[in-house]
Each structure stands twice: as structure tokens, then as C-alpha cells.
Backbone as CSV, one residue per row, in Angstrom:
resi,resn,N_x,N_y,N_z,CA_x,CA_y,CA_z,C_x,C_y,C_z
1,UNK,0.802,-1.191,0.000,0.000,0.000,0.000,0.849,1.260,0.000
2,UNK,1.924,1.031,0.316,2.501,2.330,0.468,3.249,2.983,-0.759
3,UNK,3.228,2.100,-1.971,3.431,2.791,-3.499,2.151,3.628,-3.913
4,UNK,0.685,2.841,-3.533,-0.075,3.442,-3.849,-0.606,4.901,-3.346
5,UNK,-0.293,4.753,-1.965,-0.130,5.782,-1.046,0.693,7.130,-1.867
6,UNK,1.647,7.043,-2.204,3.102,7.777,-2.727,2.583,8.271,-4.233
7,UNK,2.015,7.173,-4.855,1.419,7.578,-6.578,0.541,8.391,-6.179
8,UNK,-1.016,7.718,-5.177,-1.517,8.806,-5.024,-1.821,10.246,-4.803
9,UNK,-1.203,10.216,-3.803,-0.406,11.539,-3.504,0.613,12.310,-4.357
10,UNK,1.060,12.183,-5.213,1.960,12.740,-6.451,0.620,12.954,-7.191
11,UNK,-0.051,12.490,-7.372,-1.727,12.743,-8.102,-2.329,13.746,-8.025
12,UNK,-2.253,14.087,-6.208,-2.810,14.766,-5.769,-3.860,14.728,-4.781
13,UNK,-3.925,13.287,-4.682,-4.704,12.917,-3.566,-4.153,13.236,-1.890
14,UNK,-4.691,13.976,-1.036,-4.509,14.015,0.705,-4.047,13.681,1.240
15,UNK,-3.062,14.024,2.740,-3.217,12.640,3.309,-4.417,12.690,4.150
16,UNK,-5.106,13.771,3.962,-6.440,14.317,4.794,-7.669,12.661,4.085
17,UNK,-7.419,12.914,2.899,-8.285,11.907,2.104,-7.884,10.459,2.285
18,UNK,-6.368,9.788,2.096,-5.916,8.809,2.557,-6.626,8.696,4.058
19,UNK,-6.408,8.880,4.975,-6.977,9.268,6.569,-8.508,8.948,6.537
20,UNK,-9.283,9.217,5.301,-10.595,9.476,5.563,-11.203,7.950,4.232
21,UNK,-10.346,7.061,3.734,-10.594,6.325,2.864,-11.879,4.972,3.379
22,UNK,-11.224,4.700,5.041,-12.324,4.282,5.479,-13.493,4.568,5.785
23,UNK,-13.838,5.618,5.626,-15.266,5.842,5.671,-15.316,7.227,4.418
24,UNK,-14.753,7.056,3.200,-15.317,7.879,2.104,-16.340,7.687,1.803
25,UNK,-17.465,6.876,1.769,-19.388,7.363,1.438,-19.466,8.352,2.595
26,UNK,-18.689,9.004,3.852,-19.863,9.651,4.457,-18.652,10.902,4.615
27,UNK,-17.355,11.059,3.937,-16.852,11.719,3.932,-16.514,12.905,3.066
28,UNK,-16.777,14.058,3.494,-16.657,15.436,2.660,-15.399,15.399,1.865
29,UNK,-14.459,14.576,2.091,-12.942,14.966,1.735,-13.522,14.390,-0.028
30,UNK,-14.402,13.810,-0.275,-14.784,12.872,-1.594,-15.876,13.375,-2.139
31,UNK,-15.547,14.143,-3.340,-16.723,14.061,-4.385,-17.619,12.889,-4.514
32,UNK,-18.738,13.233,-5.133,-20.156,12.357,-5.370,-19.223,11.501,-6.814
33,UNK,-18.442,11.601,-7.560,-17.807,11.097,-8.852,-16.605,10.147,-7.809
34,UNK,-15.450,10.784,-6.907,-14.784,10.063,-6.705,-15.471,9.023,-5.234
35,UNK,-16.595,9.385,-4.580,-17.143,8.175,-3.803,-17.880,7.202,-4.828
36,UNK,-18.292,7.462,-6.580,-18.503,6.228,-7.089,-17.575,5.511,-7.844
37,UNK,-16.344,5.847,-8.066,-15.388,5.025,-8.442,-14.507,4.096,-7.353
38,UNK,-14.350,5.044,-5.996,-14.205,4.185,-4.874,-15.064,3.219,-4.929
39,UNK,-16.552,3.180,-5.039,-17.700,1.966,-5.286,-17.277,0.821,-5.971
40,UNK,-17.007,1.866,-6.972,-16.544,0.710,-8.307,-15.280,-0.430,-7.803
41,UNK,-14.306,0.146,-7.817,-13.063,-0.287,-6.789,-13.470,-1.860,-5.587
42,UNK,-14.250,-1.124,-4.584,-14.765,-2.019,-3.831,-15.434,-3.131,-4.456
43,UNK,-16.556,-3.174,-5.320,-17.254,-3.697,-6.030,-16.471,-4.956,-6.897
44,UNK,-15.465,-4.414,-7.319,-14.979,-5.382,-8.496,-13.295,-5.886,-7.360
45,UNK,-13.138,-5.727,-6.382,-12.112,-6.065,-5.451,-12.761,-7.161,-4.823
46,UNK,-14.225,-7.210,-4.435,-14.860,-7.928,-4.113,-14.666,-10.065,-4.383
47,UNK,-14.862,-11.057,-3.846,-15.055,-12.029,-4.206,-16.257,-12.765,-3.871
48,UNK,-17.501,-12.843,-4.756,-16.717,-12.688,-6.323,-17.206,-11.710,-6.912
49,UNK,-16.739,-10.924,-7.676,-16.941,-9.370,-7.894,-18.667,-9.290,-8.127
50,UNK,-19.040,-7.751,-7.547,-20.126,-7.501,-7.446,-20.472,-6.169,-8.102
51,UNK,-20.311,-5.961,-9.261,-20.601,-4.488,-10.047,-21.994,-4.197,-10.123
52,UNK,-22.763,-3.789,-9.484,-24.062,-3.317,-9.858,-24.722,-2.909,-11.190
53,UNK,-25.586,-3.359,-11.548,-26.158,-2.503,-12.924,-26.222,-1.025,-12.838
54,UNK,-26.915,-0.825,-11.460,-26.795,0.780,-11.182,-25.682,1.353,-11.099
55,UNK,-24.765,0.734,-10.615,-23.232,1.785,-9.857,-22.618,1.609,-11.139
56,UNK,-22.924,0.577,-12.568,-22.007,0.719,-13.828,-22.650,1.381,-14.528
57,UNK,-23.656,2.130,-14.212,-24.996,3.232,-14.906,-24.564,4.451,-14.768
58,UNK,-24.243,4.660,-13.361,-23.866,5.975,-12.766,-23.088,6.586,-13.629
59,UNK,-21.541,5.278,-13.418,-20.155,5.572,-13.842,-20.249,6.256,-15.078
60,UNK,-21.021,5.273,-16.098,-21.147,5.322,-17.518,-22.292,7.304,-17.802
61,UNK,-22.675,7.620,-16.865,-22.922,9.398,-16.849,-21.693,10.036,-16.931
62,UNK,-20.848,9.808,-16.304,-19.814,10.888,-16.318,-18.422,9.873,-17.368
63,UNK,-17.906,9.303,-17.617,-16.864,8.359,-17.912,-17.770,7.684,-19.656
64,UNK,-16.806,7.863,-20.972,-17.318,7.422,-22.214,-16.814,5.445,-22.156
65,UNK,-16.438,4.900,-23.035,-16.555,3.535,-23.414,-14.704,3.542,-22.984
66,UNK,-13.774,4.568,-23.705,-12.851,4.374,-23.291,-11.944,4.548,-21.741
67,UNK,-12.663,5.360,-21.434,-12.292,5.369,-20.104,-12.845,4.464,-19.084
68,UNK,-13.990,4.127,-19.569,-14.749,3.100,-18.666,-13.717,1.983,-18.402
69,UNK,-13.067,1.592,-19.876,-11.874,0.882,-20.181,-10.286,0.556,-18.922
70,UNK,-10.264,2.259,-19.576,-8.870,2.678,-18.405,-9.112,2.530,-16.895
71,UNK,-10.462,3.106,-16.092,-10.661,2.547,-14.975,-10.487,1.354,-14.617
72,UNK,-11.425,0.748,-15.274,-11.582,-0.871,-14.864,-10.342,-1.659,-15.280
73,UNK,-9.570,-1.310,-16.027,-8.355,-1.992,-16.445,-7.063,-1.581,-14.879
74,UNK,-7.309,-0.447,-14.653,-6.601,0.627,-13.610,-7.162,-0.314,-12.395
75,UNK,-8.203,-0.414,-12.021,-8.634,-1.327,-11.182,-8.625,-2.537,-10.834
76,UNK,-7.906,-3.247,-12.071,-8.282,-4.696,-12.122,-6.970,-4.502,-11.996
77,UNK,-5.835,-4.252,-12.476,-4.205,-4.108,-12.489,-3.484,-4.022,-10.915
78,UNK,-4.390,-3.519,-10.181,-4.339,-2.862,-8.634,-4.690,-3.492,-7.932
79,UNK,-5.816,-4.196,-8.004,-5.988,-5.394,-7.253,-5.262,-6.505,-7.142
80,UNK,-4.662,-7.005,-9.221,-4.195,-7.964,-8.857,-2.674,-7.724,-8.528
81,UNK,-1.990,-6.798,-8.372,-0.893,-6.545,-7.966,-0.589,-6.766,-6.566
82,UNK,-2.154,-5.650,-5.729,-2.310,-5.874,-3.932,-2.199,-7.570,-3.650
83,UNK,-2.967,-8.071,-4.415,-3.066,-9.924,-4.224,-1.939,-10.960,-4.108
84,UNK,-1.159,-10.169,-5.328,0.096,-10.842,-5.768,1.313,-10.889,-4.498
85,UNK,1.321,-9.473,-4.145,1.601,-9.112,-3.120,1.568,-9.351,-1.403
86,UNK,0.095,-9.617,-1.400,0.045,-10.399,0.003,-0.032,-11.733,-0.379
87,UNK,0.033,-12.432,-1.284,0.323,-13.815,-1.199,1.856,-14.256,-1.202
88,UNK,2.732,-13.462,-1.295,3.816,-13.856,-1.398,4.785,-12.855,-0.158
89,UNK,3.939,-12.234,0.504,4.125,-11.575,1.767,4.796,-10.337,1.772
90,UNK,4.665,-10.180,0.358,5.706,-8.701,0.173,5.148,-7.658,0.870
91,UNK,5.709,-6.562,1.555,5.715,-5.488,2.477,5.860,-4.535,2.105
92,UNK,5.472,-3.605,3.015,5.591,-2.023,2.284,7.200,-2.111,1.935
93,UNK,7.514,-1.418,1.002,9.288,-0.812,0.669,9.461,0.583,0.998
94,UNK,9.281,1.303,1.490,9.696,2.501,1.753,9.201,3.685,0.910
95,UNK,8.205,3.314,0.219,7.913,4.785,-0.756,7.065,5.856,-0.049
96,UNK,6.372,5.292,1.015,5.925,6.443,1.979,6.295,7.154,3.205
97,UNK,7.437,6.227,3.456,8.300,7.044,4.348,8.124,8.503,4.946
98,UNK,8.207,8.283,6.357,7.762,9.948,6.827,6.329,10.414,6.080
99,UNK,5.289,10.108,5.558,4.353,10.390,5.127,3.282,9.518,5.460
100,UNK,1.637,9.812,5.746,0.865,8.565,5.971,0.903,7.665,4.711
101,UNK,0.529,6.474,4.933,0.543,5.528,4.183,-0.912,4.624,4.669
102,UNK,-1.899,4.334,3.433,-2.905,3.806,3.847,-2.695,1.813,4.423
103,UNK,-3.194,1.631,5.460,-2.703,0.186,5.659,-3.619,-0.759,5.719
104,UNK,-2.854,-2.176,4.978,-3.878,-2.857,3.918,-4.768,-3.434,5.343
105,UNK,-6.159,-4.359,4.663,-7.201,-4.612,5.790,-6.530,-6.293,5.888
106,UNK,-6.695,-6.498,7.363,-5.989,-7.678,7.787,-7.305,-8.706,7.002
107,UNK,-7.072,-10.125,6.370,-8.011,-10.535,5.985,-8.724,-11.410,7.305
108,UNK,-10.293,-11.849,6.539,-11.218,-12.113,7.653,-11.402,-13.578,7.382
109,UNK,-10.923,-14.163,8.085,-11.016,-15.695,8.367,-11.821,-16.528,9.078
């Protein structure tokens, strides 16, 4: 998490917003556009993924065919990287150093 942390933030994302990721549906730090791509995110991170007809309705208002593309490709790339990652126990490396860093959810067994 802590590359994503570091990209994000070079993006332009918070650490006010990082800080507030667990509860972005009820948080001001998040647009009504970026609490439904967080959706999206959750949704398709999910097992076994759960995309709504509605929440891929929404998206498809603001976002054309190609970007719909780049998200979900952006999303699916990120997940399976986080996966790859805790299955083989790899750890943060240092890219957030001295900065918050969001930390991954322990899994539920």
C-alpha cells in the first residue's frame, strides 16, 4: 500500500483523504464522482466481484466507453498486484516514508 499511497499523492490525492478512505461514502474529503469510483473499486475487489447494474450506470454518466476501459483496467491491475503481493508476503518498501501511508485490511477468516 505504500506505493499506492506515494502515486496517489503525487496525483494529488490528501493525506487528509488517505486518513478518511475508510469511511469515504460519508466523507466530505470525496466528491459524489470520486465516492462512485471508490464503489466501483470495492465492487470489483470484491469475491466474487459484485458491479451493480446501477453503480455501472452511474459511472457510464460521467466516464465514455474508453475510459470506462482505463478505470476498470486501472482497477483490475491494482488489485491484482495488492493480491500478488500479500500472497507472497511482500511489504511495504519505503515509498511512503515519513508520510501517511494507507494500511492494507488484515483478511477475515
Amino acid at each position: 500500500m505504500d506505493i499506492g499511497s506515494a502515486v496517489g499523492r503525487a496525483a494529488g490525492v490528501t493525506d487528509a483523504q488517505l486518513r478518511a478512505l475508510p469511511e469515504y461514502r460519508k466523507s466530505s474529503r470525496f466528491s459524489e464522482l470520486e465516492r462512485l469510483v471508490l464503489d466501483y473499486a470495492v465492487a470489483m475487489t470484491a469475491t466474487p466481484v459484485d458491479v451493480s447494474e446501477t453503480l455501472f450506470g452511474d459511472l457510464r454518466r460521467h466516464f465514455n466507453d474508453e475510459q470506462m476501459i482505463e478505470l476498470t483496467a486501472t482497477i483490475a491491475w491494482e488489485n491484482y498486484r495488492a493480491r500478488f503481493d500479500h500472497a507472497l508476503g511482500i511489504e511495504a518498501q519505503g515509498f511512503s516514508d515519513g508520510a501517511y501511508s494507507v494500511s492494507p485490511e488484515k483478511p477475515r477468516r
